[in-house]
Backbone atoms as SQL, in Angstrom:
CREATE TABLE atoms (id INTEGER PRIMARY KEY, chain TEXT, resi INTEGER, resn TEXT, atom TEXT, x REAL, y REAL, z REAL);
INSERT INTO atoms VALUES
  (1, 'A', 1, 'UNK', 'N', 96.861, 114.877, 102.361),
  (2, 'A', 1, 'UNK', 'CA', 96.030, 114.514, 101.235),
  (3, 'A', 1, 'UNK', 'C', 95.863, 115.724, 100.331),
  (4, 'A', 2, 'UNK', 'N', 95.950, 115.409, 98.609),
  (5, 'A', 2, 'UNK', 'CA', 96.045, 116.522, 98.021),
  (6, 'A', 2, 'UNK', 'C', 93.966, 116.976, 97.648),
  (7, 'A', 3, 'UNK', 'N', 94.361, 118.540, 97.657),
  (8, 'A', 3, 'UNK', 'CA', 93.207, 118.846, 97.354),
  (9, 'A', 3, 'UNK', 'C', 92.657, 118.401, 96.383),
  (10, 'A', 4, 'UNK', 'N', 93.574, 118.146, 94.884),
  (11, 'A', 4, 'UNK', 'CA', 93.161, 117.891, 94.005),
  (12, 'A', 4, 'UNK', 'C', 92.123, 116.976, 92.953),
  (13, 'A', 5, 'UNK', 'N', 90.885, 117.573, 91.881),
  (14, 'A', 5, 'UNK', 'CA', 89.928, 117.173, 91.769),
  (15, 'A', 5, 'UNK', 'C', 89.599, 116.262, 90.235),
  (16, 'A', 6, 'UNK', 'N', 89.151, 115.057, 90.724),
  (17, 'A', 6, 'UNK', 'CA', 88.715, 114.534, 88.902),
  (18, 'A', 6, 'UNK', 'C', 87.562, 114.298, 89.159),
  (19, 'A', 7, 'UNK', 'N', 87.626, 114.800, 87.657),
  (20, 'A', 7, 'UNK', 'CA', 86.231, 114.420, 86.926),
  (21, 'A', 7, 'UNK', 'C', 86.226, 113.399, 86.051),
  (22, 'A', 8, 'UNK', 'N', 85.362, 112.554, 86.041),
  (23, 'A', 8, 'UNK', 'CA', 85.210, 111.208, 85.045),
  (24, 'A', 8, 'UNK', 'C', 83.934, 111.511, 84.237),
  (25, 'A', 9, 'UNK', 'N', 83.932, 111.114, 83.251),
  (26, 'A', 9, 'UNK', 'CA', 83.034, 110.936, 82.015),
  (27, 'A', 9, 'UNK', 'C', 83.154, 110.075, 81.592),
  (28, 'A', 10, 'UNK', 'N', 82.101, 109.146, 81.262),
  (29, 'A', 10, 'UNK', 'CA', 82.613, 107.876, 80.167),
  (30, 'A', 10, 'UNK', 'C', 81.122, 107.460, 79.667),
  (31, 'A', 11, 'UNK', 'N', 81.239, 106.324, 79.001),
  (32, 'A', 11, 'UNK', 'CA', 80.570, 106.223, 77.656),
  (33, 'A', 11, 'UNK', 'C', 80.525, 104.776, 77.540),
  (34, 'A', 12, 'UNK', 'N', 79.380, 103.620, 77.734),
  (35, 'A', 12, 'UNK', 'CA', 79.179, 102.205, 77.723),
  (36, 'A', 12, 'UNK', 'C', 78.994, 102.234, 76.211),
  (37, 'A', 13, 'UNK', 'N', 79.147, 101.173, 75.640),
  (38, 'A', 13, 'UNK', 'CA', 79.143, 100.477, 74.322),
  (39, 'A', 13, 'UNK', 'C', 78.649, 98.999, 74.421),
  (40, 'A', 14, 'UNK', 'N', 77.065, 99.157, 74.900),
  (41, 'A', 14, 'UNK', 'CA', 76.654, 97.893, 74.792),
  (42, 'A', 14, 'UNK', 'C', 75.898, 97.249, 73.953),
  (43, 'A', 15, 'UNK', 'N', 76.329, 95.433, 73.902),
  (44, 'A', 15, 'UNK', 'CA', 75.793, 95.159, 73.246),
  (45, 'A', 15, 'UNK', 'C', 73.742, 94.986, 72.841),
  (46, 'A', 16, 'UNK', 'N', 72.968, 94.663, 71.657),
  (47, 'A', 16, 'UNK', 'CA', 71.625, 94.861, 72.034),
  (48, 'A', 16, 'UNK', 'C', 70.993, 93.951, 72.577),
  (49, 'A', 17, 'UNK', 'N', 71.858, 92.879, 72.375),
  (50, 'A', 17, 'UNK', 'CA', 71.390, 91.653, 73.192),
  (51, 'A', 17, 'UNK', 'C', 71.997, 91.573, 75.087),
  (52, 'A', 18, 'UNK', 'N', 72.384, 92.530, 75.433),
  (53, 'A', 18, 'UNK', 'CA', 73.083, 92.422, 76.527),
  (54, 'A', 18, 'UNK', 'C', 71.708, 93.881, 77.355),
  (55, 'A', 19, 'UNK', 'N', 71.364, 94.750, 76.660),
  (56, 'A', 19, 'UNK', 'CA', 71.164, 96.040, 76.842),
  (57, 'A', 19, 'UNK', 'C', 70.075, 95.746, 78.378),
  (58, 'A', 20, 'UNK', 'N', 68.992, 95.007, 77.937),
  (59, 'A', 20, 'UNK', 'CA', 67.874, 94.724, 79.040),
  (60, 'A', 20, 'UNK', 'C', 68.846, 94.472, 80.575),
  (61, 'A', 21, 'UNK', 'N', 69.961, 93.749, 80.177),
  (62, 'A', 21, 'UNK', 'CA', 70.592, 93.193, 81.695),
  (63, 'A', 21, 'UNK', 'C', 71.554, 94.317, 82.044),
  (64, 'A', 22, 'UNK', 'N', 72.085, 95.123, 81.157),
  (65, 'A', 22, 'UNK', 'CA', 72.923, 95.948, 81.713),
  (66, 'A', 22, 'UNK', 'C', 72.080, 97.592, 82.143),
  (67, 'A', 23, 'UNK', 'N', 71.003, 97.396, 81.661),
  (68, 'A', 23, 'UNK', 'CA', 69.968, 98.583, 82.211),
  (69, 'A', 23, 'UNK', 'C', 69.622, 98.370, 83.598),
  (70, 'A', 24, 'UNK', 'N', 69.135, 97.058, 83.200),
  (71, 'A', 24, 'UNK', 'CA', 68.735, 96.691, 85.025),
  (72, 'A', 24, 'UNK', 'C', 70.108, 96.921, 86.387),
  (73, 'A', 25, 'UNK', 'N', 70.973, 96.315, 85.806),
  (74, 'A', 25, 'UNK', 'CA', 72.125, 96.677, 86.763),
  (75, 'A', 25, 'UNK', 'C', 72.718, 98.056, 87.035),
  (76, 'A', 26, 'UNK', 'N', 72.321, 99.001, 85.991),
  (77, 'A', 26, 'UNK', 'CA', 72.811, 100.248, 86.500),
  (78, 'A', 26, 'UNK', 'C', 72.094, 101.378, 87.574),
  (79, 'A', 27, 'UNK', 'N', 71.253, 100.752, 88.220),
  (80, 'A', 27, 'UNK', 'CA', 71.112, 101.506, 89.360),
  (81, 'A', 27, 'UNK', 'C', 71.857, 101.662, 90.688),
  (82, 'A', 28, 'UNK', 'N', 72.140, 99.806, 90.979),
  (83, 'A', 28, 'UNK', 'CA', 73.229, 99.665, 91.587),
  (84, 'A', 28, 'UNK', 'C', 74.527, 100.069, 91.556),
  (85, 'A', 29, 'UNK', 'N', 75.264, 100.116, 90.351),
  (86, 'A', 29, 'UNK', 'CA', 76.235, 100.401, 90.409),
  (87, 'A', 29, 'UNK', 'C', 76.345, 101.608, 90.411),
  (88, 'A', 30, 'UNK', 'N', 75.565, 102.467, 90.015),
  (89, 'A', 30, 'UNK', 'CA', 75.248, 104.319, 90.072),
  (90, 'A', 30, 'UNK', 'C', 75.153, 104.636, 91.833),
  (91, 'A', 31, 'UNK', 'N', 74.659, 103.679, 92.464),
  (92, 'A', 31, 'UNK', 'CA', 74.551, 103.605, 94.109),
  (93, 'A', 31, 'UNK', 'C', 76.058, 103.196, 94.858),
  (94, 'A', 32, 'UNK', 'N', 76.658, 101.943, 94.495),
  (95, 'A', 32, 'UNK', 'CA', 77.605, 101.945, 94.765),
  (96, 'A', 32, 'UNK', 'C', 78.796, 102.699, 94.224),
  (97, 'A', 33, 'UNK', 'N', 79.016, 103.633, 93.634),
  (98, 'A', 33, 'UNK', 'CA', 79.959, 104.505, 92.937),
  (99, 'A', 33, 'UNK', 'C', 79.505, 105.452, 93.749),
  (100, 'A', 34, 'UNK', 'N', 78.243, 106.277, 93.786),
  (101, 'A', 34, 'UNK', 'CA', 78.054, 107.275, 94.901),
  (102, 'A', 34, 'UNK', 'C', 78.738, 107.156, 96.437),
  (103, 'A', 35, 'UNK', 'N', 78.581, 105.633, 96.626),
  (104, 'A', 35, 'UNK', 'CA', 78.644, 105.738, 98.003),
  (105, 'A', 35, 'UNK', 'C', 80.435, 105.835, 98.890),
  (106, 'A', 36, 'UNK', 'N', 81.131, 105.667, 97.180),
  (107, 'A', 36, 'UNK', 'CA', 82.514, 105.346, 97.577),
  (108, 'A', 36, 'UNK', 'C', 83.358, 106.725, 98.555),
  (109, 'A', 37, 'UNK', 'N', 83.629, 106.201, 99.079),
  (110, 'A', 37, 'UNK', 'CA', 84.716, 107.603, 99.976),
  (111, 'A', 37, 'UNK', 'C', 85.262, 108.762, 99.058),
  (112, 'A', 38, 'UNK', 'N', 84.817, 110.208, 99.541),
  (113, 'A', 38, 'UNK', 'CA', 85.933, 110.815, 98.450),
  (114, 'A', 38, 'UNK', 'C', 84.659, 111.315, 97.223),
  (115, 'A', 39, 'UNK', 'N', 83.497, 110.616, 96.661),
  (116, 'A', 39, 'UNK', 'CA', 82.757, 111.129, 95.957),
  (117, 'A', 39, 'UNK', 'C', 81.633, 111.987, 96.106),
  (118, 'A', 40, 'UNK', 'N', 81.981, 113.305, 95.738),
  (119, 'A', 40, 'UNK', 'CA', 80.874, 114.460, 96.569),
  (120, 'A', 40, 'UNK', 'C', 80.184, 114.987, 95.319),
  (121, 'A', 41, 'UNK', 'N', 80.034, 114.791, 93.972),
  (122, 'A', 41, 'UNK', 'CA', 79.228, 114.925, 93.292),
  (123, 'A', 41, 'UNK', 'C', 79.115, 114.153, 92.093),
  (124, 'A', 42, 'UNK', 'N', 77.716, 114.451, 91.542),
  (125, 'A', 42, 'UNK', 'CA', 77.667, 113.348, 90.559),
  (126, 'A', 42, 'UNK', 'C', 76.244, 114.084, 89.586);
C-alpha cells in the first residue's frame, strides 16, 4: 500500500430552498466520512 496522501477540499452550492434540509444532514455525513478507513484527519 502506497504511502501516499490526499487532501480534499470542496465547496456545496446549495439551493435556499433546500439549505434547512441539507444543514440538518450534514452532521451525519461529516460522521460517516470520518469514520471511513484510511481517514486520519479532518
Amino acid at each position: 500500500m502506497s504511502d501516499a496522501k490526499v487532501f480534499l477540499n470542496g465547496h456545496i452550492d446549495v439551493p435556499a430552498d433546500r439549505l434547512t434540509d441539507v444543514t440538518a444532514a450534514l452532521p451525519q455525513h461529516i460522521a460517516l466520512t470520518r469514520a471511513e478507513a484510511g481517514v486520519s484527519s479532518y
